[in-house]
C-alpha positions as CSV (number, residue, x, y, z in Angstrom):
1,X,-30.4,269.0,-57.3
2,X,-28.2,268.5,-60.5
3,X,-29.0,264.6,-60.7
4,X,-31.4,262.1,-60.0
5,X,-31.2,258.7,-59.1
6,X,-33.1,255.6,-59.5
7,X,-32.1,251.9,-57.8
8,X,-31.5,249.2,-59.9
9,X,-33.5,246.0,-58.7
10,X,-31.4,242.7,-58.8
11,X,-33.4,239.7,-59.9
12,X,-33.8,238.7,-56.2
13,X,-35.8,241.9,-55.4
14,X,-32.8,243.6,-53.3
15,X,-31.3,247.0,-54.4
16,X,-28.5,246.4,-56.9
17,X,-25.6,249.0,-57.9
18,X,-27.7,252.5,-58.5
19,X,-28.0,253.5,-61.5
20,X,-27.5,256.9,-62.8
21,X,-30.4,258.3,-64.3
22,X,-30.2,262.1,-64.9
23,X,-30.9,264.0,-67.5
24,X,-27.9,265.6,-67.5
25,X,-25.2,262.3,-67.0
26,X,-24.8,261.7,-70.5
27,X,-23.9,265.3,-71.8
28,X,-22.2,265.4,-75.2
29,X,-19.6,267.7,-76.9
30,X,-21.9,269.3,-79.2
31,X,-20.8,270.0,-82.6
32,X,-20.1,273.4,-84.1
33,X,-21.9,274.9,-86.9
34,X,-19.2,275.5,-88.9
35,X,-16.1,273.9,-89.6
36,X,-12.7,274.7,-87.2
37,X,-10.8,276.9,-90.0
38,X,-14.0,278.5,-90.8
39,X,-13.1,281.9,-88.6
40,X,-10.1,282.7,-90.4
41,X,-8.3,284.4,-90.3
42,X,-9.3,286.0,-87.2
43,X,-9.6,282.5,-85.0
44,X,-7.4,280.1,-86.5
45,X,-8.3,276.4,-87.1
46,X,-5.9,275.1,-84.9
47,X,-7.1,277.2,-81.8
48,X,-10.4,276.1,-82.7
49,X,-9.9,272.6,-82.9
50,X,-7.9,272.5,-79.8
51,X,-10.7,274.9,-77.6
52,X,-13.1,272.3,-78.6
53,X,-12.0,268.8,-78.9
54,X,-9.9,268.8,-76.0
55,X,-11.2,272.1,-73.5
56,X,-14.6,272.5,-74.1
57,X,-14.3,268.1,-74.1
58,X,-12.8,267.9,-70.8
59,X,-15.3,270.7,-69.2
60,X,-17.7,268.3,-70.1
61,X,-16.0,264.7,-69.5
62,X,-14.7,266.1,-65.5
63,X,-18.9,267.7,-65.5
64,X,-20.3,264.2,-66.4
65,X,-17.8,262.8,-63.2
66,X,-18.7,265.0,-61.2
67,X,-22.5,264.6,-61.5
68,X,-22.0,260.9,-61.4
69,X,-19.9,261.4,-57.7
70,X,-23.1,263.7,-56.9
71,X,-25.6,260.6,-57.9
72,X,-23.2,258.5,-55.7
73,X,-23.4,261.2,-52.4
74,X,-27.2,261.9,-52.7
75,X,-27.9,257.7,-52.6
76,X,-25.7,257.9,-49.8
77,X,-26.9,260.8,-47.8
78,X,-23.9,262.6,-48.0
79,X,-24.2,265.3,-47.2
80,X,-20.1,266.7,-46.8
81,X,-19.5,264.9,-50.6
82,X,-22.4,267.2,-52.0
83,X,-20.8,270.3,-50.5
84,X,-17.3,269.0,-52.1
85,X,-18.5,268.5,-55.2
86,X,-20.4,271.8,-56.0
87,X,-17.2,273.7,-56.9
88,X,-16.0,271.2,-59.6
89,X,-20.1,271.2,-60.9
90,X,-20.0,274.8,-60.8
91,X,-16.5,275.4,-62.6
92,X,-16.8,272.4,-65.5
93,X,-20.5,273.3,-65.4
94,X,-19.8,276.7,-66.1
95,X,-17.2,276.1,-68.9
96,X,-19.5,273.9,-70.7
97,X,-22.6,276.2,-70.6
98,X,-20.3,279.4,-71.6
99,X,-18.5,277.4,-74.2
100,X,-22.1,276.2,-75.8
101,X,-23.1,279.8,-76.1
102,X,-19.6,281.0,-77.1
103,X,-19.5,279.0,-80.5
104,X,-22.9,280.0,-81.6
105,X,-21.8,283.4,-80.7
106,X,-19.8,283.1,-83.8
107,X,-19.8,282.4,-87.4
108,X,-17.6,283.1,-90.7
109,X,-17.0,286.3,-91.4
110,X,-18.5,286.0,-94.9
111,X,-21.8,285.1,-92.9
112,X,-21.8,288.4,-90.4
113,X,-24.0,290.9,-90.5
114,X,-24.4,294.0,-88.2
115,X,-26.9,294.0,-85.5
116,X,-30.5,294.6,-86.4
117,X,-34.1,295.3,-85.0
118,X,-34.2,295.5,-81.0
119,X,-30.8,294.7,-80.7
120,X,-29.5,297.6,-82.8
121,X,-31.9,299.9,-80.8
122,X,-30.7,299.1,-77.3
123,X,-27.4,299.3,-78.3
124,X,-27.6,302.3,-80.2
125,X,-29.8,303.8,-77.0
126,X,-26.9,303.0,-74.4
127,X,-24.1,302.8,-76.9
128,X,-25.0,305.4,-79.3
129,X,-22.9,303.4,-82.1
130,X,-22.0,299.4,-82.7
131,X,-18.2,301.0,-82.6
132,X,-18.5,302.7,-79.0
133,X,-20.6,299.5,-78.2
134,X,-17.5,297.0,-79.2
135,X,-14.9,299.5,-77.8
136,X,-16.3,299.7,-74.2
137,X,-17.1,295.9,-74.0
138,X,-13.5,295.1,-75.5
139,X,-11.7,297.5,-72.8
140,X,-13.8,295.9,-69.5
141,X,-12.7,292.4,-71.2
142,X,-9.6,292.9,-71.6
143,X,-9.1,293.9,-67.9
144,X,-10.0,290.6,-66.5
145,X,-7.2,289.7,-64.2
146,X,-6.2,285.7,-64.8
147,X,-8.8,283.8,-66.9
148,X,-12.6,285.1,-67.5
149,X,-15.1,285.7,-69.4
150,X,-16.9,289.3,-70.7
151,X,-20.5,288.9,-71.0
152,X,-23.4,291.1,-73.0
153,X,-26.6,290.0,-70.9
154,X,-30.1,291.2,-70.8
155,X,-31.8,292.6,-67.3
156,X,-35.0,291.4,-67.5
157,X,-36.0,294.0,-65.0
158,X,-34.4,297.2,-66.2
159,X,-35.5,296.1,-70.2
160,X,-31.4,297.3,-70.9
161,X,-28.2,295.5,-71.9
162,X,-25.5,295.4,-69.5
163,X,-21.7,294.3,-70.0
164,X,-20.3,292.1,-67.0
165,X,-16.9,290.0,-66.7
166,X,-17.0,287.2,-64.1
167,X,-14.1,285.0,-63.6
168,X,-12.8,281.5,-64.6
169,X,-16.0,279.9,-65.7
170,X,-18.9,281.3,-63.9
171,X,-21.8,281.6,-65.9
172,X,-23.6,284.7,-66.0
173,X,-26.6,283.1,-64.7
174,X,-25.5,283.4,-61.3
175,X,-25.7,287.3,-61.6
176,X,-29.3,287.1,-62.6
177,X,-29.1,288.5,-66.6
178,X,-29.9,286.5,-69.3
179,X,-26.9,285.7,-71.9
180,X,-26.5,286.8,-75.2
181,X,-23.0,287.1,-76.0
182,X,-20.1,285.7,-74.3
183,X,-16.5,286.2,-75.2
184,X,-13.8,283.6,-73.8
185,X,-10.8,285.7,-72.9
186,X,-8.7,282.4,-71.5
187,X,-5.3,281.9,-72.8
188,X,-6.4,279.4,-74.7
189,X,-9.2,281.0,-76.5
190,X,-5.9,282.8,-78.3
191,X,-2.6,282.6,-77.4
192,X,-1.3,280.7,-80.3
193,X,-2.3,283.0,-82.8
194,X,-2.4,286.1,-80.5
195,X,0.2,285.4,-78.1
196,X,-0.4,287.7,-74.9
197,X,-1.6,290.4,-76.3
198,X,-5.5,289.9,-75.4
199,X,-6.7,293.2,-77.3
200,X,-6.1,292.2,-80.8
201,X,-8.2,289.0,-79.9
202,X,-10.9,290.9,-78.7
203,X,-10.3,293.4,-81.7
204,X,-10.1,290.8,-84.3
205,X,-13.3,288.4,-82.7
206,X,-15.7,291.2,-83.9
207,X,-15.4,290.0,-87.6
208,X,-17.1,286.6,-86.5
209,X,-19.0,287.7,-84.0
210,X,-23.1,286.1,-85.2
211,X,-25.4,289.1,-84.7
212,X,-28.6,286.9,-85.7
213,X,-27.9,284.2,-82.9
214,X,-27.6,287.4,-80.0
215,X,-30.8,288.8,-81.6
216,X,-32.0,285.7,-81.4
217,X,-31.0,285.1,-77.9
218,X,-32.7,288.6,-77.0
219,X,-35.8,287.7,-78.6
220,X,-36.0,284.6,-76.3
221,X,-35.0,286.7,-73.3
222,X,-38.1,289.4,-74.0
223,X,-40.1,286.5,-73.9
C-alpha cells in the first residue's frame, strides 16, 4: 500500500489520534532547475509559473489528502474508502510523477544539445534521423483526444524505444516501460502562449527539450 501508519500512544497507554507516518505524506513541490522565463521564448514564464506553482502544487496538495484519507481507511479497515480513494491517488499521483519528470525533461535552449551515445543510436536505428524521430512523436501527441500525455519509454524486454500517449495523468508506469521523456500536452501546458493550436507547442518544445537528462534516464533504465 501507498501509506503506512503508526498509533500514537496517549500518556495513559491507550491509542491516541493515529498518526501519519508515510514516506510519502509530506511530498513537496520540488523546485525547478532553472528559472520560470528561462524557456523563452518557446515556453513562456508566465505558463511556467502558473504549471508549477499552482498545477503541478495542487496535484500534489489533493495527492498528500488523499494519502492521508488512505492512512485514515487502512486504520479503519476500510475496505470501500480504499477502493474510493485509488482513483484520486492514481490521477494527482500520476500528475505529480509526470510533472517531476516533465521539468527535468527540459532546460534553456542555450543549454540543449542533440542526443548522444546510446540514445542517438536507438533513435537513429528506429528513427533513422532526430527529425523523423521528433516528427512521428509530435503527430501521435498531438492526436490525444482531451488532456494527455506523449511518452518516449524504454522496453526493458525488447532493448528498443517506444512512443505511447496515455490519457489525463496516467503514468507510463502502468504500461510497463520505463520513462524518459514526457511531454504535457494539457491545455495548460500552452494555451496562453499557443492558444489551441497544440502543434506549434509540440514543434516549438523541441528547442528545450534536455537530451543529457533522457540519456541519463536511459542509462538508469539499461541498468
Amino acid at each position: 500500500m501507498l501509506a503506512r501508519v503508526a498509533l500514537g500512544l496517549a500518556r495513559d497507554g491507550q491509542s491516541a489520534v493515529p498518526t501519519m507516518t508515510r514516506a510519502m505524506s509530506s511530498i513537496k513541490l520540488p523546485e525547478l532547475p532553472y528559472s520560470y522565463g528561462a524557456l523563452e521564448p518557446y515556453i513562456s514564464g508566465q505558463i511556467m509559473e502558473l504549471h508549477h506553482s499552482k498545477h503541478h502544487a495542487a496535484y500534489i496538495a489533493n495527492l498528500n489528502k488523499a494519502l492521508e484519507q488512505q492512512a485514515e481507511a487502512e486504520h479503519k479497515g476500510d475496505v470501500a474508502k480504499l477502493i474510493a480513494l485509488q482513483s484520486a491517488i492514481k490521477f494527482n499521483g500520476g500528475g505529480h510523477v509526470n510533472h517531476d519528470i516533465f521539468w527535468t525533461n527540459l532546460c534553456p535552449h542555450k543549454e540543449w544539445q542533440p542526443p548522444s551515445g546510446d540514445l542517438k543510436a536507438l533513435i537513429e536505428a528506429q528513427w533513422k534521423t532526430l527529425d523523423n524521430f521528433t516528427t512521428t512523436f509530435s503527430a501521435q501527441t498531438a492526436a490525444v483526444q482531451g488532456s494527455g500525455w506523449g511518452w518516449l519509454g524504454y522496453n526493458k524486454t525488447s532493448h528498443k524505444l517506444e512512443i505511447v500517449t496515455l490519457p489525463n495523468q496516467d503514468p507510463l508506469s502502468v504500461t510497463g516501460l520505463v520513462p524518459l521523456l514526457g511531454i504535457d500536452v494539457w491545455e495548460h501546458a500552452y494555451y496562453l502562449q499557443y492558444k489551441n493550436v497544440r502543434p506549434d507547442y509540440l514543434k516549438a518544445i523541441w528547442n528545450v527539450v534536455n537530451w543529457q537528462n533522457v540519456e541519463s534516464r536511459l542509462a538508469a533504465a539499461k541498468k
